[in-house]
Phi, psi and omega in degrees: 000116163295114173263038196252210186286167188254151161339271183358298197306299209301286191333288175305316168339275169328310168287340139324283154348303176293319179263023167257336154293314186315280179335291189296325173317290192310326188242334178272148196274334199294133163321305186266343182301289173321287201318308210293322184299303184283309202293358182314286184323273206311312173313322169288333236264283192324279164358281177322293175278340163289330144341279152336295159340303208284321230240329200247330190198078201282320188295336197238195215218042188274320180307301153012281190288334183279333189290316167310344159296307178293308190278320151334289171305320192315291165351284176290336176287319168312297167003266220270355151281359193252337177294348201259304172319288178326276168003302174287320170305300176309295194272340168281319182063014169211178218242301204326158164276306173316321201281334182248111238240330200246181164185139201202128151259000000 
């Protein structure tokens, strides 16, 4: 008998995250707002599978290993977005999704 939290929490958690991420991608104009958004996105994802992990296959580490996947790509996925947001900041002097309309190098 397991006595910690039951799935079900970790489940609604997760899926909070996820469509609060979803919300802020979709309505906010801000740049760094979005990134926030997505790395949001990819933490319930993380959730989800250490859940799963946990709840399903208590003995092996396959969740694990993919949340250590996730948080890898995430990383680089910050990288390089935020390398791409300077850029726009340098040639734009603003952040906004709406002020930037053209790209020319």
């Amino acid at each position: 008998m397991n006595a910690g939290i039951p799935l079900e929490y970790f489940l609604i958690l997760a899926t909070i995250m996820f469509f609060v991420g979803i919300y802020g991608f979709l309505t906010r104009r801000n740049l760094i707002t979005i990134l926030m958004s997505v790395e949001l996105i990819l933490n319930s994802v993380n959730i989800n599978f250490l859940a799963f992990n946990r709840f399903l296959f208590p003995h092996k580490l396959e969740g694990f290993f993919f949340s250590l996947f996730v948080i890898a790509v995430a990383a680089s996925e910050a990288a390089v977005a935020i390398a791409i947001i300077i850029n726009i900041y340098r040639r734009f002097t603003t952040i906004n999704v709406e002020d930037v309309n053209e790209m020319k190098f």
